[in-house]
C-alpha positions as CSV (number, residue, x, y, z in Angstrom):
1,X,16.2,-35.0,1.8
2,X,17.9,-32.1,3.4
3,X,17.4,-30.7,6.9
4,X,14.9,-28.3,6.3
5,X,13.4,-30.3,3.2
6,X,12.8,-30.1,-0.1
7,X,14.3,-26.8,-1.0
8,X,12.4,-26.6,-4.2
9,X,9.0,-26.4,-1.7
10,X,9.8,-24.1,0.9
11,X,12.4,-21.7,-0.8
12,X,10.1,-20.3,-3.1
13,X,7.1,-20.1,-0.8
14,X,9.6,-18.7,1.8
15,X,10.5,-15.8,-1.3
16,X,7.2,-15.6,-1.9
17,X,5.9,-14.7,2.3
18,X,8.7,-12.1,2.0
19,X,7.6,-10.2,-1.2
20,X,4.3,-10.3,0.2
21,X,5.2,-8.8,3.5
22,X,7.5,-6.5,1.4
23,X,4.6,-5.5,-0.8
24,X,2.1,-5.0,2.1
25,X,4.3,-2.8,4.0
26,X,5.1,-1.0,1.6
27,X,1.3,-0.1,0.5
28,X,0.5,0.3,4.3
29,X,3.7,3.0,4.8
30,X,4.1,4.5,0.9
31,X,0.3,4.4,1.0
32,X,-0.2,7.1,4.0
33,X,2.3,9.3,2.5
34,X,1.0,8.9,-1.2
35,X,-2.8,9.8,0.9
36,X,-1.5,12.6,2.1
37,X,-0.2,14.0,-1.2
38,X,-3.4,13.4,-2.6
39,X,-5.3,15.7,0.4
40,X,-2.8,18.6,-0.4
41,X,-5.8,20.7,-2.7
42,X,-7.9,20.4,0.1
43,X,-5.5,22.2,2.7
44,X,-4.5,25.6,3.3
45,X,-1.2,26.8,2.2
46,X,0.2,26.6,5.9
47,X,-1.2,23.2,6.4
48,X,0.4,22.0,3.3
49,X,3.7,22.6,5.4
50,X,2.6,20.8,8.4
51,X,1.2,17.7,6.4
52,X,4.7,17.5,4.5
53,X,6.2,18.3,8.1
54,X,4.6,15.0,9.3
55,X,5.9,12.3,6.6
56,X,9.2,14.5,6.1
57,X,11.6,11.9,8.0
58,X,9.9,8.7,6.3
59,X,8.6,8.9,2.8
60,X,11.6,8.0,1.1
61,X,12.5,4.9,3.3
62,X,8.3,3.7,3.0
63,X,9.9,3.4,-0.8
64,X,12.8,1.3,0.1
65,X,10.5,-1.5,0.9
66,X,8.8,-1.2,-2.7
67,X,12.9,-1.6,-3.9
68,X,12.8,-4.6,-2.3
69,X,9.7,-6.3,-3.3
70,X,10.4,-5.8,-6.5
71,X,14.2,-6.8,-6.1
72,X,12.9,-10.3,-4.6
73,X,10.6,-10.7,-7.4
74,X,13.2,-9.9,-10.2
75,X,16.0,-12.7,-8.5
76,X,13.3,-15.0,-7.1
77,X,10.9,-15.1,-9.9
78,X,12.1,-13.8,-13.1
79,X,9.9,-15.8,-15.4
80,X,6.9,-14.5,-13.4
81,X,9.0,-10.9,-13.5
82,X,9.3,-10.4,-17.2
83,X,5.3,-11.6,-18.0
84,X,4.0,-9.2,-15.0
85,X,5.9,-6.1,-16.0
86,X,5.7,-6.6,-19.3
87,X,1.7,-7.1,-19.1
88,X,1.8,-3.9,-17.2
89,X,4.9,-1.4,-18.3
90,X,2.3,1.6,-19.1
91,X,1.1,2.1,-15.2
92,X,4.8,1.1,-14.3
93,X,6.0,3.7,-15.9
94,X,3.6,6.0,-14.8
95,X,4.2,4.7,-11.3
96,X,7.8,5.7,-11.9
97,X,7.1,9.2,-13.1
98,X,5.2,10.0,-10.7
99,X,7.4,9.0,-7.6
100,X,10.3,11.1,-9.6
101,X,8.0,14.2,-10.0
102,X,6.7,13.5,-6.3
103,X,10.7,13.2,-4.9
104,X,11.6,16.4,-6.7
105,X,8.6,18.4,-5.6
106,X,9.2,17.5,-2.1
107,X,12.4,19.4,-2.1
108,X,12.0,21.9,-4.6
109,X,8.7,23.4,-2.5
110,X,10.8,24.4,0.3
111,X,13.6,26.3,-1.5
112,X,12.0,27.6,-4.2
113,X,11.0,31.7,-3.8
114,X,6.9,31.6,-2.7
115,X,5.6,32.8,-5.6
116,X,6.9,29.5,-7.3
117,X,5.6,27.4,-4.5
118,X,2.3,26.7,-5.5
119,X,3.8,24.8,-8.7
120,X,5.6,22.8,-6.7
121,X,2.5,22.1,-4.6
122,X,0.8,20.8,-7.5
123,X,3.7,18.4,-8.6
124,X,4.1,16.6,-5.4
125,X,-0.2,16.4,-5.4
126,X,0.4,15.5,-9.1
127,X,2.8,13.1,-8.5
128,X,0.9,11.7,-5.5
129,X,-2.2,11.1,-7.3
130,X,-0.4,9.8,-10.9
131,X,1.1,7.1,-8.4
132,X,-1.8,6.3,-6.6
133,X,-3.8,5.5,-9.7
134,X,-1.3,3.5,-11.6
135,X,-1.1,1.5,-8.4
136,X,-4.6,1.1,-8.3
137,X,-4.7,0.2,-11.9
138,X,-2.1,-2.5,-11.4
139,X,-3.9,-3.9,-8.6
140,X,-7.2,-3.8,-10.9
141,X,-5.6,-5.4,-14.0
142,X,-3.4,-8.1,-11.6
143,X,-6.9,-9.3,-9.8
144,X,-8.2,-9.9,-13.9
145,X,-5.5,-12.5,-14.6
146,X,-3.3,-9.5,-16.4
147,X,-5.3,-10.0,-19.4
148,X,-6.3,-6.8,-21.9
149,X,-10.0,-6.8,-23.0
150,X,-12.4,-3.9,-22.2
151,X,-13.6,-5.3,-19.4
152,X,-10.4,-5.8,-17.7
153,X,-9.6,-2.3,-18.3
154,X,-13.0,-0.9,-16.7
155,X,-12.2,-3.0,-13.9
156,X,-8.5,-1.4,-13.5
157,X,-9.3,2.1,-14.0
158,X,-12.7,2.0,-11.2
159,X,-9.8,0.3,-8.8
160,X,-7.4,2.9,-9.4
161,X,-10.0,5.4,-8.3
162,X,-10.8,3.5,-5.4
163,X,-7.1,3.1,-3.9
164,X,-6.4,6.7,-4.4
165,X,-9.4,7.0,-2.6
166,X,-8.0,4.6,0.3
167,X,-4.6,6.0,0.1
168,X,-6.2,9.6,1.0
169,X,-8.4,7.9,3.7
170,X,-5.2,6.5,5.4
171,X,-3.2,8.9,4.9
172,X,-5.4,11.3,6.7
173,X,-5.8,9.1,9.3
174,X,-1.7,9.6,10.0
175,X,-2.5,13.2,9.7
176,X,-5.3,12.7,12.5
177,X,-2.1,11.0,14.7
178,X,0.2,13.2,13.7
179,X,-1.4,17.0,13.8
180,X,-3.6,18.9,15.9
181,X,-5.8,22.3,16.0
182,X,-7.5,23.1,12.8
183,X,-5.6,20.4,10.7
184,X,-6.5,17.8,12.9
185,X,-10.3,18.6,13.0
186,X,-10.1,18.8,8.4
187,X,-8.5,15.6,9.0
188,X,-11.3,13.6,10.4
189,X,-14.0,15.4,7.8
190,X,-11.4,13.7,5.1
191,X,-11.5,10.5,6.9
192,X,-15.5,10.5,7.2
193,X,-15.9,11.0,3.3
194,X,-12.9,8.9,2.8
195,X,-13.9,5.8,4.6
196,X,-17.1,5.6,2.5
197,X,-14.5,4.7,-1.0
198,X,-12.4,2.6,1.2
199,X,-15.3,0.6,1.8
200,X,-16.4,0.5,-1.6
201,X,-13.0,-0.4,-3.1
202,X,-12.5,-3.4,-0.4
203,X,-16.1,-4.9,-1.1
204,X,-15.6,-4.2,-4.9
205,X,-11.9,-6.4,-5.2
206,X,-14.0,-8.3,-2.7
207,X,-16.4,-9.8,-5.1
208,X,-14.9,-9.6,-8.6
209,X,-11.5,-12.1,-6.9
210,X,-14.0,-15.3,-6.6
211,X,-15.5,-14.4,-9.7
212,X,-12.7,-13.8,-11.7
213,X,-11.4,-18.0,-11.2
214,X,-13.4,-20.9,-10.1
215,X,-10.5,-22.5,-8.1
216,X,-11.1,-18.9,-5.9
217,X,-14.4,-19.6,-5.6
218,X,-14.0,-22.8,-4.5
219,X,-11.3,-21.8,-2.0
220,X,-13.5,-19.0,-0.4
221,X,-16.9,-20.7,-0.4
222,X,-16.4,-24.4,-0.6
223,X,-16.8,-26.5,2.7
224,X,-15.2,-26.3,5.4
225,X,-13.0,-23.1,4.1
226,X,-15.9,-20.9,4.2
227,X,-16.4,-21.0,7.8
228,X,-13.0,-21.1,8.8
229,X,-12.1,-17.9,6.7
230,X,-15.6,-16.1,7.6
231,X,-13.7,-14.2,10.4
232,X,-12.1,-12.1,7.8
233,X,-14.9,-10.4,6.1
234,X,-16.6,-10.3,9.8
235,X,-13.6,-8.9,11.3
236,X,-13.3,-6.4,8.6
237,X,-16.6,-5.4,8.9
238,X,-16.6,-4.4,12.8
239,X,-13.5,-2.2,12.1
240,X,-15.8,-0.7,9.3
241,X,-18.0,0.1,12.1
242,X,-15.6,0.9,14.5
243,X,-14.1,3.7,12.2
244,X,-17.3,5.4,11.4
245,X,-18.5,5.0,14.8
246,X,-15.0,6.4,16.5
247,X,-15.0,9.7,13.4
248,X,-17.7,10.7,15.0
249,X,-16.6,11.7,17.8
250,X,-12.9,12.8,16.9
251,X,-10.9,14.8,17.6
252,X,-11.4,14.3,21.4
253,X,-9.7,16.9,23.8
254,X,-7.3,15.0,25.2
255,X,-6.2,13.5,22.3
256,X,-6.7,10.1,23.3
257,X,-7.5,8.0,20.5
258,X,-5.9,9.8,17.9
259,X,-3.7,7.0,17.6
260,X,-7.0,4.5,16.2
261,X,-8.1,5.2,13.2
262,X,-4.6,5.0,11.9
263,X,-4.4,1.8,13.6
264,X,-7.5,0.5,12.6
265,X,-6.8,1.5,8.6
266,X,-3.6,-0.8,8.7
267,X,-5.8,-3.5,9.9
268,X,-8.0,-3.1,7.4
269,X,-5.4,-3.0,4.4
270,X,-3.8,-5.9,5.9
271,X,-6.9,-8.1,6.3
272,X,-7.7,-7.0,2.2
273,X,-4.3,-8.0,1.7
274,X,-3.9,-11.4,3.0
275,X,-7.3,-12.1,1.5
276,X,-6.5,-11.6,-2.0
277,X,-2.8,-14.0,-1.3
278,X,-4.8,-16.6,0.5
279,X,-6.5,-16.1,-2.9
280,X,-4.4,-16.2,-5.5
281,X,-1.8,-18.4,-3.7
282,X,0.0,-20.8,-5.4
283,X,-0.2,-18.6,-8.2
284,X,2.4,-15.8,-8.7
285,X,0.4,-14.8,-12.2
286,X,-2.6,-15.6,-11.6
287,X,-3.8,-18.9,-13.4
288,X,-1.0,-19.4,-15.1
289,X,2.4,-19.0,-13.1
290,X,3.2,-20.4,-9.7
291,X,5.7,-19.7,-7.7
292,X,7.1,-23.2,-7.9
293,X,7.0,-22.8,-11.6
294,X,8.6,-19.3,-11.6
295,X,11.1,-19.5,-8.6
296,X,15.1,-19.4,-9.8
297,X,17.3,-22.6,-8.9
298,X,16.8,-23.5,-5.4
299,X,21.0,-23.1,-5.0
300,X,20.7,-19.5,-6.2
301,X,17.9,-19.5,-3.9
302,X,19.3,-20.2,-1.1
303,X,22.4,-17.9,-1.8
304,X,20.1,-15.1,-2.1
305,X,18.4,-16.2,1.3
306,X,21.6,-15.3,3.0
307,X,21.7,-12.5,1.7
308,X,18.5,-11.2,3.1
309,X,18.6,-12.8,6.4
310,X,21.1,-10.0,6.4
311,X,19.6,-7.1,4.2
312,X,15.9,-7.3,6.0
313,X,16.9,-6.7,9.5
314,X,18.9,-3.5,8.3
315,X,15.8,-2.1,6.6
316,X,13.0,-3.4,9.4
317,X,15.5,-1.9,11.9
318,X,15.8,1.6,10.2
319,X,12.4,1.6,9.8
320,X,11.5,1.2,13.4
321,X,14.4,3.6,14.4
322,X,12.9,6.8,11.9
323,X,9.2,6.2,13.5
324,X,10.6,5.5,17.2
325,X,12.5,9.1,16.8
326,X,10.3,11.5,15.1
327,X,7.1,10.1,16.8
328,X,5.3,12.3,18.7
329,X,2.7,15.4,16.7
330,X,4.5,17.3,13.3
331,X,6.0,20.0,14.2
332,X,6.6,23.3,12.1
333,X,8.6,22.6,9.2
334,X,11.9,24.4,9.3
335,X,14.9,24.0,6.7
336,X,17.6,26.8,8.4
């Protein structure tokens, strides 16, 4: 026995909290900016600048913390590594392509002559939306146990839709915190129509997670786990409200609660999220990998736990430092 243990218990579950958190910061930050991408036909040409303007200084550190999710799961869990990319290299790959096409657009639209512009509008939208799907699909085909029958694949492309759908309603939350005037006032109008396939998408992964496994089912409805976990979908539910209720009445002259809907989206993707790992928890592929099964030696482990003690403060704290600096409304976007 060891001071902290058996390392063969806690090291992997202690990999596995951080790839979690890894994963659902990264969809929470990468998601708003990928949302905002995705609004980009439905905005002027001017506001197109002010909506890049506002995730300028953080969309390529949102992806760092995709980096190191899947970092962790490559060293921690490389059985479980191989079998989940492998079951899904297409949307990977399409993922990939479309973060390339979206990084390249984001520079290319502000030096390229304006005639060319609107090209370069539609990559980064492109690239935002190729993204968001493949994401969506991913989440869709992970939720059905990675397997490849019709159904599965129904599932995975509805979902897709559905957290594009969510990416664009967060993402124009941020825009709701971080413009004003005329862009501000589009913002909520996305936001009402947006919140509507957020709410579908939730209740949709919602269902078909008990379904898809009895040993779900039993964890979400057996006694007494049904009543101690009913504060989720309860919880989630009033913020539901909440949103639609506060839309309603935005933007507000003062500016006041600009700040909630943004605030009140992260809960919601959070809640979602911990609901499906409470879920699917202690399974790393779902019914047929745990993370006990899949986790490296706990020596290399541990070795690599030292590594991040030091590597996840550096990332956390940059990440802080970028939104503590440029908070505050978007501001024209200038490159001279």
């Amino acid at each position: 026995m060891t001071l902290f243990g058996d390392p063969s218990q806690w090291l992997p579950l202690t990999f596995a909290m951080l790839m979690g958190v890894s994963i659902l910061i990264y969809v929470i930050l990468d998601g708003f900016d990928l949302g905002v991408g995705v609004l980009f036909p439905f905005a002027e040409d001017d506001e197109r600048d002010r909506m890049v303007a506002s995730i300028g200084p953080f969309w390529d550190a949102n992806e760092t913390w995709l980096v190191l999710a899947i970092g962790i799961l490559l060293v921690a869990f490389p059985t479980a590594h191989g079998f989940i990319l492998t079951a899904l290299y297409l949307p990977v790959a399409i993922m990939l392509v479309g973060l390339i096409l979206r990084g390249v657009a984001f520079e290319f639209r502000a030096k390229a002559p304006t005639r060319q512009k609107r090209y370069w509008n539609f990559a980064f939208f492109s690239g935002s939306l190729m993204t968001s799907l493949s994401q969506g699909f991913m989440l869709g085909k992970y939720i059905m146990g990675l397997e490849s029958t019709l159904g599965t694949w129904i599932f995975a492309a509805i979902t897709s839709c559905f957290l594009a759908v969510g990416y664009s309603f967060i993402g124009a939350c941020w825009l709701i915190l971080k413009t004003d005037g005329e862009l501000q006032e589009k913002s909520v109008k996305w936001a009402r129509g947006g919140i509507w396939g957020l709410v579908i998408g939730i209740a949709l992964v919602s269902i078909a997670t008990p379904l898809v496994s009895d040993r779900i089912f039993d964890k979400w409805f057996a006694f007494p786990e049904f009543f101690l976990l009913a504060p989720l979908p309860l919880v989630s539910g009033l913020l539901i409200a909440l949103l639609w209720y506060g839309l309603r009445y935005l933007p507000t002259k003062d500016d006041r609660l600009a700040w909630f809907p943004f605030v009140a989206s992260i809960s919601l993707f959070s809640m979602s999220f911990f609901g499906m790992a409470y879920s699917f928890y202690p399974y790393v592929v779902p019914e047929k990998l745990t993370i006990y099964d899949a986790a490296s030696a706990p020596e290399s482990l541990f070795i690599i736990l030292i590594g991040t003690i030091f590597v996840l403060p550096v990332i956390a704290g940059y990440t802080v430092l970028a939104y503590t600096i440029f908070r505050g409304k978007a501001t024209e976007l200038r490159y001279d």
